[in-house]
C-alpha positions as CSV (number, residue, x, y, z in Angstrom):
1,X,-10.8,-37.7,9.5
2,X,-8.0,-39.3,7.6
3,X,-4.9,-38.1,9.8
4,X,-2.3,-37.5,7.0
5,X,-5.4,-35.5,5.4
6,X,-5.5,-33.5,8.7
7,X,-1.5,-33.5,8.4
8,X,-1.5,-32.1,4.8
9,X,-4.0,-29.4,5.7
10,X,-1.6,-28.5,9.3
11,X,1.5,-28.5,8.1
12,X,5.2,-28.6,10.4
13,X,3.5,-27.6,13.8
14,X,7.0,-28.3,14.9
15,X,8.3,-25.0,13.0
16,X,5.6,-22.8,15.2
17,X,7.4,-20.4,17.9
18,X,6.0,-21.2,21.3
19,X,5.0,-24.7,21.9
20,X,3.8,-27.6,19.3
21,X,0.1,-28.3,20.7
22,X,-0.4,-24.3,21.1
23,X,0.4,-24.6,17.4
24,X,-1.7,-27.5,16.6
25,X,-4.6,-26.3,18.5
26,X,-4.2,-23.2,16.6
27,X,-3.6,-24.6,13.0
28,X,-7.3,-27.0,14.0
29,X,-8.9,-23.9,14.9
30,X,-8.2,-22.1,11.9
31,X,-9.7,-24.8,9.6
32,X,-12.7,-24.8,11.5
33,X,-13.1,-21.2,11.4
34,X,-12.4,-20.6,7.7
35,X,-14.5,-24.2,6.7
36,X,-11.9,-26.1,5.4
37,X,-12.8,-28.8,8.7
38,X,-16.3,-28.6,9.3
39,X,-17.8,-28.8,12.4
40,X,-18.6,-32.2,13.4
41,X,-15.7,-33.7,12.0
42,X,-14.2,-36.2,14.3
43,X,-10.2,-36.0,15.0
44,X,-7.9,-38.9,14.5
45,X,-7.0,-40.7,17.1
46,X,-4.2,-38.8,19.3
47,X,-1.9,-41.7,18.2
48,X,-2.2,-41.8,14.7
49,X,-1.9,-37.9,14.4
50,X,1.1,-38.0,16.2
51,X,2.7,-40.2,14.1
52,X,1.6,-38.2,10.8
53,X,2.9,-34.9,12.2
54,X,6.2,-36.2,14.4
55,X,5.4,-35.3,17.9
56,X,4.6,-37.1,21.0
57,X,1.1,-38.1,21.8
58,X,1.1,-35.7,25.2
59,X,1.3,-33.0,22.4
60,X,-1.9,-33.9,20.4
61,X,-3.6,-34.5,24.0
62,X,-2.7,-31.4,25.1
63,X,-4.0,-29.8,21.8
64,X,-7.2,-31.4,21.9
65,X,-7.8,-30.5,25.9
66,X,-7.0,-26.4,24.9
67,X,-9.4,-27.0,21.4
68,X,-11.6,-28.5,24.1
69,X,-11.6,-25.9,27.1
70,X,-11.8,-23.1,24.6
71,X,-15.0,-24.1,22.8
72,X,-13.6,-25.4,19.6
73,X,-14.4,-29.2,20.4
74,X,-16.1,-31.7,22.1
75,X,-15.7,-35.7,23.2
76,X,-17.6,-38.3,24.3
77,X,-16.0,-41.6,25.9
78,X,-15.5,-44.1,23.4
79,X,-16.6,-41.6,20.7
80,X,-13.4,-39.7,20.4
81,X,-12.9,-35.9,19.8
82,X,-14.8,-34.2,16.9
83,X,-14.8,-30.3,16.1
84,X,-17.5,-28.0,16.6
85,X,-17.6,-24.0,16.2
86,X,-17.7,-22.7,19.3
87,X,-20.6,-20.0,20.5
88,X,-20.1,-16.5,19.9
89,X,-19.8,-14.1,23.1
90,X,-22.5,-12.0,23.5
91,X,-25.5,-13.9,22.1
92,X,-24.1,-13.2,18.8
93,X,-24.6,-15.7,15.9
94,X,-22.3,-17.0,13.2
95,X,-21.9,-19.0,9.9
96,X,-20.8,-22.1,11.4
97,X,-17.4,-22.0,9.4
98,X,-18.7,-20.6,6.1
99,X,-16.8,-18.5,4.0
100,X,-18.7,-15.4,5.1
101,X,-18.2,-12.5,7.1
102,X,-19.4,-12.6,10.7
103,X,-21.4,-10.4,12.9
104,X,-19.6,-7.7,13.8
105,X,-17.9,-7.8,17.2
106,X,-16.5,-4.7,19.1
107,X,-12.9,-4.2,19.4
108,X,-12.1,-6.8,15.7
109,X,-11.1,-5.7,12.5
110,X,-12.0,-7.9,9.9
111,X,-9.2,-8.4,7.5
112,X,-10.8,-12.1,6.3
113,X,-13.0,-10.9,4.3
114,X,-13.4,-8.2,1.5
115,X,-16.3,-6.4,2.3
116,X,-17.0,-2.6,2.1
117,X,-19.4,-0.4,3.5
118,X,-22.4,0.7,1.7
119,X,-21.8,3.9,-1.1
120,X,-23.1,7.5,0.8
121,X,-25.5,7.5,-2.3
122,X,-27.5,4.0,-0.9
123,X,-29.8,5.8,1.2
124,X,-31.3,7.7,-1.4
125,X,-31.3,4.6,-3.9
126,X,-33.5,2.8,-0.8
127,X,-35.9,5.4,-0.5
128,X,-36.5,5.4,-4.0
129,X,-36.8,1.6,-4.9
130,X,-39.5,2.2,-1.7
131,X,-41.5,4.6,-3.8
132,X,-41.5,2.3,-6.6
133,X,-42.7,-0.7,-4.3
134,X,-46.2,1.1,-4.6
135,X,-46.6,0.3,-8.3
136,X,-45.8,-3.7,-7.1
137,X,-48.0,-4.1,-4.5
138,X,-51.5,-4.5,-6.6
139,X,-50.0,-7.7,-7.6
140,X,-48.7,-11.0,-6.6
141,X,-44.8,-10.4,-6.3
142,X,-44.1,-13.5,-7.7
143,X,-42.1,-13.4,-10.6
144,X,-39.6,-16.1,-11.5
145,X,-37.8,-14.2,-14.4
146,X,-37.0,-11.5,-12.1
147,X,-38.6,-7.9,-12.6
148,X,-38.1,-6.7,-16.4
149,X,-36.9,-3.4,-15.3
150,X,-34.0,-4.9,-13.8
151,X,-33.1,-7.5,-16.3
152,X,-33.0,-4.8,-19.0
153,X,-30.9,-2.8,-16.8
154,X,-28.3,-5.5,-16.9
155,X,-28.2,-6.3,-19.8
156,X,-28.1,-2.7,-21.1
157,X,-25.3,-2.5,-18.6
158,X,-23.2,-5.4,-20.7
159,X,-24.2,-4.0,-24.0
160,X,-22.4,-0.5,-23.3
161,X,-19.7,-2.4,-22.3
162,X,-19.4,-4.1,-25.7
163,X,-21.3,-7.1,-24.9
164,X,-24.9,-6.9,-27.1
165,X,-27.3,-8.8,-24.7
166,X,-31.0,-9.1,-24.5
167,X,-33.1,-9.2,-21.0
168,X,-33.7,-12.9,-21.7
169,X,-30.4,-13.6,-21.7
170,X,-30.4,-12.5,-17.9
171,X,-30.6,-14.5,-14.9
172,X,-31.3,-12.8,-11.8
173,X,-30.5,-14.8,-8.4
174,X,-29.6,-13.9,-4.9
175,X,-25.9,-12.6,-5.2
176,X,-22.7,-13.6,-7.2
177,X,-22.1,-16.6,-4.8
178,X,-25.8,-17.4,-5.9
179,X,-24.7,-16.9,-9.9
180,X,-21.9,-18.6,-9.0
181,X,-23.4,-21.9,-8.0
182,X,-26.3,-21.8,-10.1
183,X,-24.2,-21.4,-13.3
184,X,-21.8,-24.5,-12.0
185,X,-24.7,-26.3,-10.8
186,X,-26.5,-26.1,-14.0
187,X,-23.5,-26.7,-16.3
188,X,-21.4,-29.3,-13.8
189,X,-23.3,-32.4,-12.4
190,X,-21.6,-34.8,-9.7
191,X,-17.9,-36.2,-10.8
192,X,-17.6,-34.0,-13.6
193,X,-14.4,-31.8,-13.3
194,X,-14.5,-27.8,-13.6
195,X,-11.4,-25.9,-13.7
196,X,-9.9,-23.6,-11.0
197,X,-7.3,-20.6,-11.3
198,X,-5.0,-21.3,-8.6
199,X,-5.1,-19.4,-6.2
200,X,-8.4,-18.3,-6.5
201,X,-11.8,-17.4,-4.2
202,X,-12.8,-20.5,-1.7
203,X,-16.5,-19.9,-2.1
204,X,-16.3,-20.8,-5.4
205,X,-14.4,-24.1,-4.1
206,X,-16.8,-24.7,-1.9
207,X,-19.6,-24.2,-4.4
208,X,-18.3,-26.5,-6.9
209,X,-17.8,-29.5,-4.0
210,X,-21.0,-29.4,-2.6
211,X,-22.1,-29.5,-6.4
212,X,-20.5,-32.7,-6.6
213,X,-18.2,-31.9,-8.8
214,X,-14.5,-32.3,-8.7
215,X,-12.2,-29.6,-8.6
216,X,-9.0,-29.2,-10.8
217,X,-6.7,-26.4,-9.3
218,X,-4.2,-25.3,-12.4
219,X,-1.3,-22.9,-11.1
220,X,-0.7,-20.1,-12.8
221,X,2.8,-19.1,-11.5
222,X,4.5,-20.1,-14.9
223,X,2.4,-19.9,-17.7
224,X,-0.4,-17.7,-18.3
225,X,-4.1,-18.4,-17.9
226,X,-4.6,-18.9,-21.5
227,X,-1.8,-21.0,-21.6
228,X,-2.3,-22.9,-18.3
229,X,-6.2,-23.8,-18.4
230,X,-6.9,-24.9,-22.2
231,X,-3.7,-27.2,-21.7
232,X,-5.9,-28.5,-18.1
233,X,-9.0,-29.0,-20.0
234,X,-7.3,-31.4,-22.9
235,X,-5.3,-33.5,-19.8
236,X,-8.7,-33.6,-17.8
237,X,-11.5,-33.8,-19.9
238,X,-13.0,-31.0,-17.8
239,X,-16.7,-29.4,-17.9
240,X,-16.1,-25.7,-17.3
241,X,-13.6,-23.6,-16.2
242,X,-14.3,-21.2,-13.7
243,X,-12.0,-17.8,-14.0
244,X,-11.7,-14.2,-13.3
245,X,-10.3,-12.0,-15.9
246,X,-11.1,-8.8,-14.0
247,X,-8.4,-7.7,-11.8
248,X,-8.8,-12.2,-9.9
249,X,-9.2,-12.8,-6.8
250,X,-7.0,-13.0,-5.0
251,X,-4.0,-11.5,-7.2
252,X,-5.7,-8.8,-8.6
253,X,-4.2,-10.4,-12.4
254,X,-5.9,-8.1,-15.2
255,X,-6.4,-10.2,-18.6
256,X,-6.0,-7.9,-21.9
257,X,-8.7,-8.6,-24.5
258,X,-5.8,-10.4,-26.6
259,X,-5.4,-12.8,-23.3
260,X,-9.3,-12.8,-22.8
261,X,-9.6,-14.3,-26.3
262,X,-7.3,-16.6,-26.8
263,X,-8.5,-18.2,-23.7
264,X,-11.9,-18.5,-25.1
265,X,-11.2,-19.9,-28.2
266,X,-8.7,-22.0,-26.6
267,X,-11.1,-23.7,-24.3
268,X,-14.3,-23.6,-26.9
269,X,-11.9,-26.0,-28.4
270,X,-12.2,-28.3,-25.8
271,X,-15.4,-27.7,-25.3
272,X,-15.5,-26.6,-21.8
273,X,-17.8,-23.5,-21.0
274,X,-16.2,-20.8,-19.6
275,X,-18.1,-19.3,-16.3
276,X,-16.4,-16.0,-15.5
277,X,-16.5,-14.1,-12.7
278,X,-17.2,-10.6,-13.0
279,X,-17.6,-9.4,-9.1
280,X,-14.2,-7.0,-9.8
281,X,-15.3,-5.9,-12.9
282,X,-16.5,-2.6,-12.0
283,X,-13.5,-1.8,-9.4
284,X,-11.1,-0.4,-12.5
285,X,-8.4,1.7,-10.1
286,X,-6.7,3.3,-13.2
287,X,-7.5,6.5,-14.8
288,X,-8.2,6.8,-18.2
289,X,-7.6,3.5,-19.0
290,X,-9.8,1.7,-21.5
291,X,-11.3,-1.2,-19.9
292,X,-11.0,-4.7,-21.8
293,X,-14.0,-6.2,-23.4
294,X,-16.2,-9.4,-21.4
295,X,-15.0,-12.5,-21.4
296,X,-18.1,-13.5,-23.2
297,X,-17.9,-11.2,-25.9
298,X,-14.5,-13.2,-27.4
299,X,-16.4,-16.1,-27.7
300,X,-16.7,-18.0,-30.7
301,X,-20.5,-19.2,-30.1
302,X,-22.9,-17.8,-27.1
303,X,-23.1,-21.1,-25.5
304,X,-19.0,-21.4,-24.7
305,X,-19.5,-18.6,-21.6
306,X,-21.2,-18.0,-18.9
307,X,-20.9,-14.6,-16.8
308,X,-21.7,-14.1,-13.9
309,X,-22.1,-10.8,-11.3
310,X,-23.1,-9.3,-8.7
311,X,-23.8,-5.7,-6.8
312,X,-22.1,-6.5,-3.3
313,X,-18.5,-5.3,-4.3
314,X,-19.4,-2.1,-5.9
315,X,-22.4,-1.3,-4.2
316,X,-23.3,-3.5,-0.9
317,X,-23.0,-6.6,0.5
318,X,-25.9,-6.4,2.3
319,X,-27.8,-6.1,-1.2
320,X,-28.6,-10.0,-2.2
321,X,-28.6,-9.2,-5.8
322,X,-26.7,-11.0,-8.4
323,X,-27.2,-12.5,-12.4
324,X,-25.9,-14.7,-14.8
325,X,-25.8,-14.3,-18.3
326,X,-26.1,-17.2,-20.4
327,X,-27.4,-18.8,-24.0
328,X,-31.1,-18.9,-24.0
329,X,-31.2,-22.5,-23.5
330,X,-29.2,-22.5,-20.7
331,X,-30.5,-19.2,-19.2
332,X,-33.9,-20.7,-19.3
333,X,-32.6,-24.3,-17.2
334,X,-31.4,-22.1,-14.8
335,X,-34.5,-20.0,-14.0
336,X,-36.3,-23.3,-13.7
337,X,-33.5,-24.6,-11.4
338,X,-34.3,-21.1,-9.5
339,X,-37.6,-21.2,-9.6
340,X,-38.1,-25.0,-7.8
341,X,-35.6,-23.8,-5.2
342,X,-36.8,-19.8,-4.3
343,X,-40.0,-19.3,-6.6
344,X,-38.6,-15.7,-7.4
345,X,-36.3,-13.1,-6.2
346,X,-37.6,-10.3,-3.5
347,X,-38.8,-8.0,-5.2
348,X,-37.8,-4.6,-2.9
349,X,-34.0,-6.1,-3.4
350,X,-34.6,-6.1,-7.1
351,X,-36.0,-2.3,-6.8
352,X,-33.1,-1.2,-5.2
353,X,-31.2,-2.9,-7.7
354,X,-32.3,-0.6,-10.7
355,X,-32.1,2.7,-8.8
356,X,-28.3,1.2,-8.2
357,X,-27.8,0.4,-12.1
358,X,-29.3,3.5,-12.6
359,X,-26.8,5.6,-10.6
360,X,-24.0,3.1,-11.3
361,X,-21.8,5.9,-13.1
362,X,-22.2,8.0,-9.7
363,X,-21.6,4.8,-7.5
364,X,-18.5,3.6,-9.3
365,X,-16.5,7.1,-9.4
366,X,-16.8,7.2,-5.6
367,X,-15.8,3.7,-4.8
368,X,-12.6,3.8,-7.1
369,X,-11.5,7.2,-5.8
370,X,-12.3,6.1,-2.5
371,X,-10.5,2.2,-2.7
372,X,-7.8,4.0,-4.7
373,X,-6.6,5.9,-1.5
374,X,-7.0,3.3,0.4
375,X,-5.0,1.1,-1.8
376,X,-2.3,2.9,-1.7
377,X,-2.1,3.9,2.1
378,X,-2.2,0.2,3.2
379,X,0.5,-0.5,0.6
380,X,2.9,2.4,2.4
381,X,1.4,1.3,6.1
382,X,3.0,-2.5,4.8
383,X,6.1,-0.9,3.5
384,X,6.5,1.0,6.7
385,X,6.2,-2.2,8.7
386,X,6.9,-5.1,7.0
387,X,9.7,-4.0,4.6
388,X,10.6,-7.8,4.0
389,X,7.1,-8.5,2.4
390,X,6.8,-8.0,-1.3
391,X,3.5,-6.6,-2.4
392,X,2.0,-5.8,-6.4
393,X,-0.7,-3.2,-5.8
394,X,-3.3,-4.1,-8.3
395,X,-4.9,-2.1,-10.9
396,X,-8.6,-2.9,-9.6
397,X,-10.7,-5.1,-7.2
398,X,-10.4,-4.5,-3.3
399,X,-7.6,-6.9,-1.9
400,X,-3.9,-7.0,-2.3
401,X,-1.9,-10.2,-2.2
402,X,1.4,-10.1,-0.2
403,X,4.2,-12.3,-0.3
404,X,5.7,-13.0,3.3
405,X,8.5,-14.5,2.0
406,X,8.3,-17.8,4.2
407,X,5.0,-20.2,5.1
408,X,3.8,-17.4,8.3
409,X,0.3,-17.0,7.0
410,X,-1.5,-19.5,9.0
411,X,0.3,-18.9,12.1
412,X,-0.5,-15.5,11.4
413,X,-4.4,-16.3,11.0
414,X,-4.1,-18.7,14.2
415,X,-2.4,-15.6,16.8
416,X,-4.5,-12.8,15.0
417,X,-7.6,-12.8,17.2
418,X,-5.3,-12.7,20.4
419,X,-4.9,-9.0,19.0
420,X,-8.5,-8.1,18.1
421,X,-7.5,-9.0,14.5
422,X,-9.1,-11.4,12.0
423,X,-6.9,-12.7,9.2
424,X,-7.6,-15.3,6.5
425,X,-4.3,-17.8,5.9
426,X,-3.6,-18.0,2.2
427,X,-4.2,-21.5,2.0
428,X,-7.8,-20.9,2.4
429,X,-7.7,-19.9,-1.7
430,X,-5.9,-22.9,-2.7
431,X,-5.8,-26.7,-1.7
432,X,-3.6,-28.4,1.1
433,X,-0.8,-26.0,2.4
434,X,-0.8,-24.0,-0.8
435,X,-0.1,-20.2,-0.1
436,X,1.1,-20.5,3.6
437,X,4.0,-18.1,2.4
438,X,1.1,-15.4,1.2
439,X,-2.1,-13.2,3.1
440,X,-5.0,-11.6,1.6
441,X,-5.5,-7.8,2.5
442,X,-8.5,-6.1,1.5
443,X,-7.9,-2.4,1.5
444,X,-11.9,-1.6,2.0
445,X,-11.4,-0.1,5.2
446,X,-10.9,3.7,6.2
447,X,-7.4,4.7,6.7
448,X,-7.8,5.5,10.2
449,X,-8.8,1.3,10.4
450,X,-6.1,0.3,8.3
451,X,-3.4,2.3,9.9
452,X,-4.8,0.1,13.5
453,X,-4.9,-3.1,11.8
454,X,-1.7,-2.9,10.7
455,X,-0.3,-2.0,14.0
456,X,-1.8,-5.1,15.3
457,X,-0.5,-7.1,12.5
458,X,2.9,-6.0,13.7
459,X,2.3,-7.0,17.1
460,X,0.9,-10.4,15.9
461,X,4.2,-11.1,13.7
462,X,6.1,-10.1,16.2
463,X,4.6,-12.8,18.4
464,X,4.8,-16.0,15.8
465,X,8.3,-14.5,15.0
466,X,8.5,-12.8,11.2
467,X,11.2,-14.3,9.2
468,X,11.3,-11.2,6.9
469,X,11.2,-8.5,10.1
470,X,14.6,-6.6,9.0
471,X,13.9,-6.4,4.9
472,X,15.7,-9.6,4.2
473,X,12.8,-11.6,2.9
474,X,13.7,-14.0,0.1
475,X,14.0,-13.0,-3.6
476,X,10.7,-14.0,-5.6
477,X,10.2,-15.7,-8.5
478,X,10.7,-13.0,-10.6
479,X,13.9,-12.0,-9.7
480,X,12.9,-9.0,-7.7
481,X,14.0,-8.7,-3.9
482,X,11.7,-8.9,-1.3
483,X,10.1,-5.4,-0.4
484,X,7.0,-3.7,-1.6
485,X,6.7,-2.6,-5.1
486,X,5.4,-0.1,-6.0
C-alpha cells in the first residue's frame, strides 16, 4: 500500500496519549476491522511509513510486532508485513472486515452498528408466513419476479404514502444493501461517477467501488443537498446520485417536500438518476407530524429515481428482504441482473415479508415509541457525561451523530474494545480522515445497555484523554457552544 495513502487514512499518531506505535498499531487495526484496509494488504515498508508519518522507524517496527503478536498481521521474510483479520475467540466467525455486524460475543456492546432487535410482534408474523408456506410447496419455488403477494404489498405500501406504483414497478432482492447495489450496479457501470452525501453510510461506499464506479463525496456542511449535489453533477458529469432524504444516515437530516423537489428537478436537469435511500423512512420519531412525500414522487419523469428499501431497520435485520422501485425498463434489467446471479428470492423470507407489510401500522407504533425513549435517554446519559460534546437528536432513524469537538473518534474506536466496547470512528462514513472530530451512536439498545455503554465510553475517553471532559468543547459551526442540544 501506498504509504502516504496509509498516512492519509492514520492521521498524527504523534497526537495519541500513550505511546506512537500503541497508536499506530491501533489506528491499522481499526481500518482492518471497519474494511477501509482489507485483509491481505501488504504494509509499506517500515521506512517509508516512517517518513510519511514523522516518527522513527523502531516506532513502525514496534507497531507492526504488537499488530503481529495480537493476530492482526502476518510476515514472511522477504515478503514484508501484510494485514489479515485475526480469528475470533471462541470458534466464532466473522465478516472479514465488512461493514456488518458480528457475532455476538459476551461481555461487548456493539455501538458500530445500528441494528435492533426483532419487534415482540415477529413471532407471530413467522408462524403465520409458515402456515402460508403450505399453499407454496405444490410448486417449484422458483420465481424470479418475487411472489405477487409481496410485490403488491409494496407497492401498495408507496401508493398510500402518495407515491401511485404498480407491482411491476417492484424489485424484490435480498435487503436494502442488496437494493442498494443492484440499483447502482444496474444504473452505474465501471468509471462512471455516482454522487455521495458526505457523510454518509460506508456500505453504500463500498457498494459503488466494487461496482467500479467512482465515488464523488459532496459536503453538505454549507449548502444544502439541493444546492450542493445538482451543482456536483454539472462539475462532474456524474451518473446517479445516491441520497437519503429520510432522517440520512448518519446525521439524521430530514428533507421537506419543497427540498425533496427541487433536488429532483435539479438533478433530472443533469440527467443523473436519483437512487434514494429509504431504510429510515419508516422511523418518523415525531408525533403528529405529517410525513414528506418520496423522493420519487417529485420527479419530473419516472425514470429520474430510483428507491430503494428494506425491512431490517423497522422490522429485523435478520429478515433478508429488501426492493427497488424503478421505471419498467429499468425494473425489468434489474430482475434479469437478479435472476443470473440468485434465480429468485426465498420464498419463506418473502412470506414473512407480507405478514410484516401487513402488520406494518402495528410494527411501526412500537418501534418509534420504543427508539423514541431510547433516543432521548442516551441523549441525557451523553449530557450527563460528556457535557463538552454537542449532540442534535434527530427527528427519526436510529443513530445520533455527536460532535466531540476535536479529531478523538478513532482513538476512541482503537481503545474501545479494551472496555468490552465496540465503536465505529467517524471516518468510516466519509473518505480519508474526514469526521475524526464525530462518533455514530445508535440508540437501538435498551436503556439498561445504554446506560453501561456509556459508562464504558467514559472510561475509554478517559484513557485516550477527552479534550472536551470539563464542557469546554469548541464552538461549532453554527455558532452554538459545545454541549448537547436539546
Amino acid at each position: 500500500m501506498d504509504p502516504r495513502k496509509l498516512g492519509e487514512l492514520l492521521g498524527d499518531v504523534r497526537d495519541a496519549c500513550g505511546p506512537a506505535y500503541r497508536a499506530l498499531a491501533d489506528g491499522v487495526r481499526v481500518l482492518v476491522a471497519d474494511g477501509r484496509l482489507p485483509s491481505g494488504t501488504r504494509l509499506p515498508a517500515e521506512r517509508s511509513l516512517a517518513g510519511v508519518l514523522g516518527v522513527s522507524r523502531i516506532t513502525v517496527t514496534h507497531a507492526y510486532r504488537e499488530l503481529r503478536a495480537n493476530g492482526w498481521a502476518d510476515a514472511r521474510q522477504g515478503s514484508g508485513t501484510w494485514v489479515r483479520f485475526p480469528d475470533l475467540p471462541d470458534g466464532a466467525s466473522g465478516a472479514d472486515g465488512a461493514w456488518v455486524p458480528g457475532p455476538a460475543r459476551p461481555g461487548v456492546i456493539d455501538l458500530a452498528h445500528a441494528a435492533p432487535a426483532a419487534p415482540d410482534a415477529m413471532p407471530q408474523l413467522v408462524r403465520r408466513a409458515v402456515e402460508r408456506l403450505d399453499a407454496e410447496l405444490a410448486s417449484h419455488g422458483y420465481g424470479p419476479d418475487g411472489l405477487p403477494a409481496l410485490r403488491e404489498r409494496i407497492a401498495a405500501r408507496f401508493t398510500a404514502r402518495g407515491l401511485p406504483t404498480e407491482p411491476d414497478r417492484i424489485v424484490v432482492t435480498g435487503g436494502a444493501l442488496h437494493a442498494i447495489g443492484t440499483a447502482l450496479g444496474t444504473l452505474a457501470g465501471a468509471g462512471d461517477r455516482v454522487l455521495v452525501e458526505h457523510p454518509t453510510y460506508p456500505s453504500a461506499l463500498d457498494v459503488i467501488t466494487d461496482a467500479g464506479a467512482r465515488v464523488v463525496p459532496v459536503a453538505l456542511d454549507r449548502d444544502a443537498p439541493e444546492a450542493a449535489l445538482p451543482r456536483a453533477a454539472r462539475q462532474t458529469a456524474a451518473r446517479a446520485a445516491y441520497l437519503m432524504a429520510d432522517f440520512q444516515n448518519p446525521t439524521g437530516a430530514l428533507l421537506d417536500d419543497d427540498a425533496r423537489a427541487r433536488l429532483l428537478h435539479r438533478l433530472a436537469r443533469q440527467d443523473v438518476v436519483a437512487v434514494v435511500d429509504e431504510t429510515f423512512a419508516e422511523l418518523d420519531l415525531r408525533t403528529g407530524a405529517v410525513p414528506a412525500l418520496p423522493c420519487a414522487a417529485h420527479a419530473p419523469r419516472e425514470e429520474d429515481a430510483v428507491t430503494v428499501g428494506g425491512l431490517s431497520k423497522v422490522a429485523w435485520g435478520g429478515l433478508r428482504l429488501g426492493w427497488v422501485r424503478a421505471a419498467a425498463e429499468p425494473a425489468a434489467r434489474m430482475r434479469r441482473r437478479l435472476a443470473r446471479a440468485q434465480v429468485a428470492p426465498p420464498v419463506l423470507e418473502q412470506l414473512i415479508g407480507v405478514e410484516v407489510l401487513d402488520a406494518l401500522d402495528v410494527i411501526r407504533a412500537e418501534r418509534a415509541r420504543r427508539l423514541r425513549d431510547r433516543r432521548d435517554a442516551l441523549v441525557g446519559l451523553l449530557a450527563d457525561a460528556f457535557p463538552g460534546w454537542r449532540v442534535v437528536p434527530p427527528e427519526g432513524g436510529v443513530v445520533l451523530w455527536c460532535d466531540l469537538g476535536a479529531p478523538v473518534s478513532s482513538a476512541l474506536a482503537a481503545a474501545a474494545p479494551r472496555h468490552g466496547l465496540a465503536l465505529a470512528p467517524g471516518s468510516r462514513f466519509g473518505h480519508g480522515r474526514a469526521f475524526d472530530d464525530r462518533l455514530r451512536l445508535p440508540f437501538t439498545h435498551p436503556e439498561p445497555v445504554l446506560a453501561e455503554a456509556v459508562r464504558r465510553l467514559r472510561r475509554v475517553a478517559d484513557e485516550v484523554g477527552d479534550p472536551a471532559r470539563d464542557g469546554a468543547g469548541a464552538a461549532s459551526a453554527d455558532g452554538h457552544r459545545a454541549g448537547v442540544v436539546v
